[in-house]
N, C-alpha and C positions, 0 to 999 in steps of 0.2 A: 144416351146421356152424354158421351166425348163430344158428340158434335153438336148438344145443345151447349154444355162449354166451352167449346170452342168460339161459338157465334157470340156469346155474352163477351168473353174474353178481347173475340176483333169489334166489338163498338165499345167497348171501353178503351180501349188502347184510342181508337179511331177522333171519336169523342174528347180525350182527352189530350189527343193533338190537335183541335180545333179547338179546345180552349186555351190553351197554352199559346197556340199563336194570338189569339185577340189582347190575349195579355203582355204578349209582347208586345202589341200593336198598341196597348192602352194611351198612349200619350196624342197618338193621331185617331183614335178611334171617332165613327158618325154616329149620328142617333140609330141608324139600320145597321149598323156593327153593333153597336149596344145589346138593341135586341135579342141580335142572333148570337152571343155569346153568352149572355142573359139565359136562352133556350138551351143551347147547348149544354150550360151547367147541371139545369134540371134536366135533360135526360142523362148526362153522366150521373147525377147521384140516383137518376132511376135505375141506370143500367148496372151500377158497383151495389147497390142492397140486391138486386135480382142476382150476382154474382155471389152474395154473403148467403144467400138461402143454400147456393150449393154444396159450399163447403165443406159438411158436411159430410155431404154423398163423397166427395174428390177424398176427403181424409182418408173414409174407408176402404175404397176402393184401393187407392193408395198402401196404404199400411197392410192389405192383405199381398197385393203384389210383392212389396219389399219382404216383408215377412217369408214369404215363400223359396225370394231369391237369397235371402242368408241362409235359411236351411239349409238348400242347395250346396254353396257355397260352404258350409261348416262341415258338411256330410263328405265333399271331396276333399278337404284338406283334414279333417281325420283319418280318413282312410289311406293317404297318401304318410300322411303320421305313422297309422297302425302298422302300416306294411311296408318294411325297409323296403330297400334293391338290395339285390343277391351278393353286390360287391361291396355293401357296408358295411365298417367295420365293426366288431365285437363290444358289447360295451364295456365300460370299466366294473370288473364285478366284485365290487365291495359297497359298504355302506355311502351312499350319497351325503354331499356336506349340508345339514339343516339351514335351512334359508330363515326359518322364526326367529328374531331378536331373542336369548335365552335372558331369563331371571337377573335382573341386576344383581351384582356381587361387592362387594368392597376388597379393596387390593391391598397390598403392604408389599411396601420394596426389601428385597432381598439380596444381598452378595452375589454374584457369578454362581450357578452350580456346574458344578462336572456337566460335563459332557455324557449322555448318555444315549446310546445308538436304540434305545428299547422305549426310554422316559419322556414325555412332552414337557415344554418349561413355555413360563408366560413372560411376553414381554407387553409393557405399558407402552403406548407411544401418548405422551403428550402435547398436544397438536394446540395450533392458535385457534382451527375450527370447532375443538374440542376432544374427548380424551378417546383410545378406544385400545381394548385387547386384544391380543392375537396368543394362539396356542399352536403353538410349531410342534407338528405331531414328525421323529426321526422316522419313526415304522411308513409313515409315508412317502418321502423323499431322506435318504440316510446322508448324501453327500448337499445337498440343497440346505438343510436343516444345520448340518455341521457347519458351512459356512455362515450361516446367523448366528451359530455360536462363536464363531469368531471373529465379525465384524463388533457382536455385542462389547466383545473385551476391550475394544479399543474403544466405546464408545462410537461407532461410525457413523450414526443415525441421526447425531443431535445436528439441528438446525441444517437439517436439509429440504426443499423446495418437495414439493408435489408439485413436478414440471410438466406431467404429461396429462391430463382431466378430458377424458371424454363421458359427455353423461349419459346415463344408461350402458356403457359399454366398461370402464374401468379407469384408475387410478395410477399414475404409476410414479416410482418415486426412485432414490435409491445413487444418484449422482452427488458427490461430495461436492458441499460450496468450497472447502478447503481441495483449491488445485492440487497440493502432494498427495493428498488422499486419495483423489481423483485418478489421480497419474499413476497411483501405487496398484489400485484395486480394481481400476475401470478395465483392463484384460489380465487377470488375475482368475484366470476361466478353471469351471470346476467339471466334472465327470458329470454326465445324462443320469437321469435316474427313469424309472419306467412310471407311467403312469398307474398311479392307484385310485386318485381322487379324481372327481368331477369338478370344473372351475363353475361352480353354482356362484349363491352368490355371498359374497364375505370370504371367498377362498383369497388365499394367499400364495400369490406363484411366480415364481423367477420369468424376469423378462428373458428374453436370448433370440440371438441372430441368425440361430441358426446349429446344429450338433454340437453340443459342449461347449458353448459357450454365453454358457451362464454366469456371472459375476458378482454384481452386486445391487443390479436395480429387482425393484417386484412389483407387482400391482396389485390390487385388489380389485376382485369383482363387483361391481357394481349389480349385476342381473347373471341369467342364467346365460352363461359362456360355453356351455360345454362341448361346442364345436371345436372347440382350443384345444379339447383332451386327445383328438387323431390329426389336427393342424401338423406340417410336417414330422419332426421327431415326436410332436405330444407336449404341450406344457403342463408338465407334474405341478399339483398345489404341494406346498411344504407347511401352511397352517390352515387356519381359519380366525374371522372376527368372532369372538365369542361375548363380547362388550364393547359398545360404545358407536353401532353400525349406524345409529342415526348421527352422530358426530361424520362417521366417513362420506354421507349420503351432502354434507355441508361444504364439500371441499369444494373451492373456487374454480367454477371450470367456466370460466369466461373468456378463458387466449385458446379453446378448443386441443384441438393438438397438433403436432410440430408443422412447420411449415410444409416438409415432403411428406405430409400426407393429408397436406388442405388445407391445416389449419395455422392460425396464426401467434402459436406457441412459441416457447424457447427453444434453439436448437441445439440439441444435446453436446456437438462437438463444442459450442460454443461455453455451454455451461463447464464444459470440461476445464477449455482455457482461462476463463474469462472470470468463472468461480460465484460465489451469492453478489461478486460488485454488479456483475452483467445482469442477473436478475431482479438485485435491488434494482436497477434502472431501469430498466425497460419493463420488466412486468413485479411491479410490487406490488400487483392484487396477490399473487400465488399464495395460497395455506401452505403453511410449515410441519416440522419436526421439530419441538422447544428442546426434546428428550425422548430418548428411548431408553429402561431401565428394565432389567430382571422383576418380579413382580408375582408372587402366591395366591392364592384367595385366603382372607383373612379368616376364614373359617377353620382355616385348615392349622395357627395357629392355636385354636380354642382346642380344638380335637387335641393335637399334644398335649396342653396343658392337663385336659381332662386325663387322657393316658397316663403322661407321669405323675398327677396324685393318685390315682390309683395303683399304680406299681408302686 
């Protein structure tokens, strides 16, 4: 059957370069070119329907081979999946962070709360891509966590650039357009925390260059990161997106990321300097930060309510 299509195959090619040249040649062509190019068409359209009967047969043949060699192929790299190496490390053994978009909620903004080394609190970031939540759990990063608590006081977050967008890979943000802010907080480094969480996807987690020195940008996860959680020290998440992930999936990642590592982004030393003037110029595609604000679920209003008439 291969070598009866293969011979179908070489006189239609064949065929089809002798017609192709007459027709190049149409302008000088003789009545004995005519002819033969005349001939030549009807056996190429004889020889391409004797090639259409095969197809067929070629499909099947085909699709059992390929079929075969993905099994193959799936069956090695699960089991290369199922069975670490002996020096891989431990995984993180607590609850993984849910990848499912949860239940839309309605929010209400709320005052600064305490500080609580035990309590998760929400914050809104309202973005020009659109809106989303994050829920900073302390019990999972205690010193990570504490410093969003006190970037939030100051307001730190408004009208900051999402400078870093690689897609499918993460998000990263967290460099003040206001240069004093910048200059105050950009090594303003806080203590390692251990890993608890997995950087799935919606995790939220300090960027850092390296032991303790964490500061004040973060990313989110775009997909499943979890390679990040044994990457040198470990990058602990300190939240998660709990609302708004198809708003984060929106963010502008058209300048790739920074230049020293390919891409054709902002570069952070500069953003330092240079502040949202350098960004307005050069890259005013970037999604923002309009606000970042404290934030409940409005649910949790009504439940008080219902409480105190009942007391």
């Amino acid at each position: 059957m291969k070598i009866a299509i293969g011979a179908v195959l070489t006189i239609v090619i064949g065929l089809g370069g002798i017609v192709g040249v007459y027709q190049f040649r149409e302008s000088r062509m003789t009545p004995g070119d005519l002819d033969e190019m005349r001939n030549a068409e009807r056996r190429l359209a004889e020889a391409e329907e004797a090639s259409g009967e095969l197809d067929l047969t070629i499909t099947e043949d085909t699709a059992t081979e390929t079929d075969s060699v993905a099994t193959e192929e799936t069956t090695s790299e699960t089991g290369s999946t199922a069975t670490p190496e002996e020096n891989s490390p431990e995984p993180i053994a607590v609850a993984q962070i849910e990848e499912e978009e949860p239940v839309a909620r309605e929010w209400k903004q709320i005052d600064a709360p305490g500080f609580s080394p035990t309590k998760p609190f929400y914050i809104k970031f309202a973005c020009s891509m659109g809106d989303f939540v994050v829920e900073f759990q302390p019990e999972w990063s205690p010193n990570g966590v504490k410093r969003i608590h006190e970037l939030m006081s100051i307001k730190y977050f408004d009208d900051i650039r999402f400078y870093r967008v690689v897609e499918g890979f993460m998000a990263q943000f967290g460099i003040s357009g206001d240069r004093a802010l910048s200059s105050k907080w950009g090594n303003a480094n806080i203590q390692d925390d251990p890993v608890k969480q997995s950087n799935t996807r919606g995790a939220v987690t300090f960027a850092m260059g390296g032991p303790n020195t964490r500061s004040s940008q973060l990313f989110i996860n775009f997909g499943d990161n979890s390679r990040l959680d044994h990457y040198g020290a470990g990058f602990p998440p300190i939240g998660r997106v709990i609302s708004g992930m198809d708003a984060v999936d929106k963010i502008f990642s058209g300048y790739g990321d920074m230049p020293s590592q390919g891409g054709s982004g902002p570069r952070p030393d500069l953003i330092g300097s240079g502040g949202n003037k350098y960004l307005n110029e050069y890259f005013p595609k970037l999604d923002y930060i309009k606000k970042a604000r404290f934030v409940e679920p409005a649910e949790v209003e009504a439940e008080d309510e219902i409480e105190a008439e009942a007391a």
